[in-house]
C-alpha positions as CSV (number, residue, x, y, z in Angstrom):
1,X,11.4,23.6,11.6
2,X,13.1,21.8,8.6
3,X,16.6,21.8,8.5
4,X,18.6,23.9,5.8
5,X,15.6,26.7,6.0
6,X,13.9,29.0,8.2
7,X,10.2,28.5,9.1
8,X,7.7,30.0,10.5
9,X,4.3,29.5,11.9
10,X,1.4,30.1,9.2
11,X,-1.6,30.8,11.1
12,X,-0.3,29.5,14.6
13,X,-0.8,25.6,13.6
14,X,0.9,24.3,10.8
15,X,4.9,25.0,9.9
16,X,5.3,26.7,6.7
17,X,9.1,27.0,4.5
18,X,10.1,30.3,3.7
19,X,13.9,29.5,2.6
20,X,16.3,26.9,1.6
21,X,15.8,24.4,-1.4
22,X,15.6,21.0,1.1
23,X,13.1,18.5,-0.6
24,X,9.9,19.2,1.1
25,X,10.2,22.4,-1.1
26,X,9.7,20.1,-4.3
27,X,6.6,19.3,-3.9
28,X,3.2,21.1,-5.5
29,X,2.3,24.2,-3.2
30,X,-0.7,26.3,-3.0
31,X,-0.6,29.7,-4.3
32,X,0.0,31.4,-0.8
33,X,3.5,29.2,-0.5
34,X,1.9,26.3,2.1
35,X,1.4,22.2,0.9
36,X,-2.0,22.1,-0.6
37,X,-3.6,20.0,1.8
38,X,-5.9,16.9,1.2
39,X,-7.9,17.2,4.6
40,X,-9.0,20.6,3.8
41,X,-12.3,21.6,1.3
42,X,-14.2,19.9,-0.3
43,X,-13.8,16.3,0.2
44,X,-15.1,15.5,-3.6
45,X,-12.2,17.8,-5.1
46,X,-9.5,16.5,-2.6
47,X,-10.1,12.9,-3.6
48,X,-10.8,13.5,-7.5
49,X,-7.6,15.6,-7.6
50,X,-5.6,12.5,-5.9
51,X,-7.0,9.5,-8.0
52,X,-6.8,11.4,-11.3
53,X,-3.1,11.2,-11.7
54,X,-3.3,7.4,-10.5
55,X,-5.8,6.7,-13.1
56,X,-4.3,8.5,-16.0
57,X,-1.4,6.7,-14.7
58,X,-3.1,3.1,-15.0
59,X,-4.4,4.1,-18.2
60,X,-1.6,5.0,-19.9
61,X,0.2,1.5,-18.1
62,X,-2.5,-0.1,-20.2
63,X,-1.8,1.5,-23.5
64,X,1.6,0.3,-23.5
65,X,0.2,-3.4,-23.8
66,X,-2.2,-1.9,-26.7
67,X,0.0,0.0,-28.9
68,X,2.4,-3.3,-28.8
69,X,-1.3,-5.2,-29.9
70,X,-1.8,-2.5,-32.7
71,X,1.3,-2.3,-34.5
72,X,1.8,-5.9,-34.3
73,X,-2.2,-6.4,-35.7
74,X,-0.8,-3.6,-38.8
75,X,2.2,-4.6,-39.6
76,X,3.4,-8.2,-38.3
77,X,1.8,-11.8,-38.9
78,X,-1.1,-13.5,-36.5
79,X,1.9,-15.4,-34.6
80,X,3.3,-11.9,-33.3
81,X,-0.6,-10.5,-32.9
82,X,-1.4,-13.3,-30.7
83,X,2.0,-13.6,-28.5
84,X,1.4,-9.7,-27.4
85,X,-2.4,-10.5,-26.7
86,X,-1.9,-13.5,-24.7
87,X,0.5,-12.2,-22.6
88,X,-1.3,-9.3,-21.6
89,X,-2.0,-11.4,-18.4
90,X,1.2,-11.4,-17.4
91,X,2.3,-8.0,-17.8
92,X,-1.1,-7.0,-16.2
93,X,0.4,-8.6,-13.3
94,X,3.8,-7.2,-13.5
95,X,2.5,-3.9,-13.4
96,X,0.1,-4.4,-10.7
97,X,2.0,-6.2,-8.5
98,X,5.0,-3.6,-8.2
99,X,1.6,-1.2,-7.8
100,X,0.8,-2.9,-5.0
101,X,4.5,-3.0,-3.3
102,X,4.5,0.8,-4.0
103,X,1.6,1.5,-1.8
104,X,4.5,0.8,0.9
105,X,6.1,3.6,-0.2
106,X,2.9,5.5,0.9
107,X,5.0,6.0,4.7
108,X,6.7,9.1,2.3
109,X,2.8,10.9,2.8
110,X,3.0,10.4,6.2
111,X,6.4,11.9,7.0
112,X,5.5,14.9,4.7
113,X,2.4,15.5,6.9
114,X,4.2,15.3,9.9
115,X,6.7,17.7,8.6
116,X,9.7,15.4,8.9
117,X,12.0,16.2,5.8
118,X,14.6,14.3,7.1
119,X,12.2,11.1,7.0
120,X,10.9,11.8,3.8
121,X,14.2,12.1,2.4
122,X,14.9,8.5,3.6
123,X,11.7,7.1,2.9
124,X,12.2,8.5,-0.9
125,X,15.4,7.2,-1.3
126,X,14.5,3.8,0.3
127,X,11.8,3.6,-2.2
128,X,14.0,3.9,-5.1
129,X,16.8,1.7,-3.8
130,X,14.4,-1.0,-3.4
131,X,12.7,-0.1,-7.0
132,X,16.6,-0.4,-8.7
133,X,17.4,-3.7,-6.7
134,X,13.7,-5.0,-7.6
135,X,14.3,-4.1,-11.8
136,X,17.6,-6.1,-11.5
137,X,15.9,-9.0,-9.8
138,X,12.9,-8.9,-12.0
139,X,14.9,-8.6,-15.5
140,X,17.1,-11.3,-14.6
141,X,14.2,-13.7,-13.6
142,X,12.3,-13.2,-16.4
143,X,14.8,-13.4,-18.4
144,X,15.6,-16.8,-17.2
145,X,12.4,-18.1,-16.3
146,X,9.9,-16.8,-19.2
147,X,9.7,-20.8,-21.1
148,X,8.7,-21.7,-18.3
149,X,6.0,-18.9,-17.7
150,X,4.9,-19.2,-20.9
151,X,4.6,-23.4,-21.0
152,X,3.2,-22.5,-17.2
153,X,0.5,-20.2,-19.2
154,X,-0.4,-22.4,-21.3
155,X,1.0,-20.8,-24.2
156,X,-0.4,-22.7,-27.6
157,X,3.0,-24.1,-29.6
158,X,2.6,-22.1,-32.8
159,X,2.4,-18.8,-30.6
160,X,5.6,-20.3,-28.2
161,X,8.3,-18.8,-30.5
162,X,7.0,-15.5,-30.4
163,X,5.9,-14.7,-27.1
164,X,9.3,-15.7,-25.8
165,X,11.0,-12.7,-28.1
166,X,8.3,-10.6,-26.7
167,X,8.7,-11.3,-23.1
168,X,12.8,-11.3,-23.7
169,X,12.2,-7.8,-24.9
170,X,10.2,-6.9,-22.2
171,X,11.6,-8.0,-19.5
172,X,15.0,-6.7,-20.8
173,X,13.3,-3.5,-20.7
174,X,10.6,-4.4,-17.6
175,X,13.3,-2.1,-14.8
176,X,11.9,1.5,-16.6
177,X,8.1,-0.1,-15.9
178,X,9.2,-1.2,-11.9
179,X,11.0,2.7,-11.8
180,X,8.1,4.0,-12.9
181,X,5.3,2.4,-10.5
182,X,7.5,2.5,-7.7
């Protein structure tokens, strides 16, 4: 059972919370009270209702890079336009690399199958720890080491001044996109 609550048995196989507000009880439940589970029904439905949210996730991750391209295309000069275009690369990378490191995270899924709240509490919790003491690593670095990025990039001279405000801004700001993917 999960500690903190009483459980019982739903249908002699699988545990099900009936009390207590421990954090297996956060998550999204079926209408009869039990986890919606993934290995059950249709296998079409189960996988389209787990990739949507990723995908509407990576598709608004993309229009972050866009609206900067738009508003700079309205209202600032070609320098600013072209510093936000050509380093759509990089944040492309950014934001799937800590995608990628996320999967790891994925060990949450597993402890929540298995029923082991006191796992996926740790698991959660490791997950963000690691995501605060990635942002702080990854602002600072880019911080210090975007001229060089950008020279590394290949960045044309009249664009130079301009992407480095860009990328000082975003990586000043780059710890709520790690939070977020993580």
């Amino acid at each position: 059972a999960f500690p903190g609550s009483r459980a019982i048995r739903a249908r002699g196989t699988s545990w099900r919370k009936v009390e207590g507000a421990g954090i297996m009880s956060t998550f999204k439940q079926s209408g009869d009270g039990r986890a919606a589970p993934l290995t059950q029904g249709s296998i079409v439905r189960s996988i389209v209702s787990f990739a949507l949210p990723m995908l509407l996730g990576q598709f608004l991750q993309q229009l972050y890079n866009m609206a900067d391209a738009w508003v700079l295309g309205n209202f600032a000069d070609n320098g600013a336009f072209a510093a936000v275009s050509s380093g759509g690369n990089l944040t492309f990378l950014i934001i799937g690399f800590f995608n990628g490191i996320a999967v790891g995270g994925g060990v949450v899924s597993r402890y929540f199958g298995a029923g082991d709240e006191e796992n996926v509490a740790r698991a959660i919790h490791t997950t963000f720890l690691f995501g605060v003491i990635a942002s702080v690593l990854s602002t600072a670095a880019g911080l210090l080491l975007v001229p060089q990025l950008l020279v590394a990039m290949n960045t044309p001279d009249t664009v130079l001044p301009y992407s480095l405000i860009y990328f000082r801004i975003y990586f000043g700001g780059v710890f709520t996109v790690i939070l977020y993917n993580i």
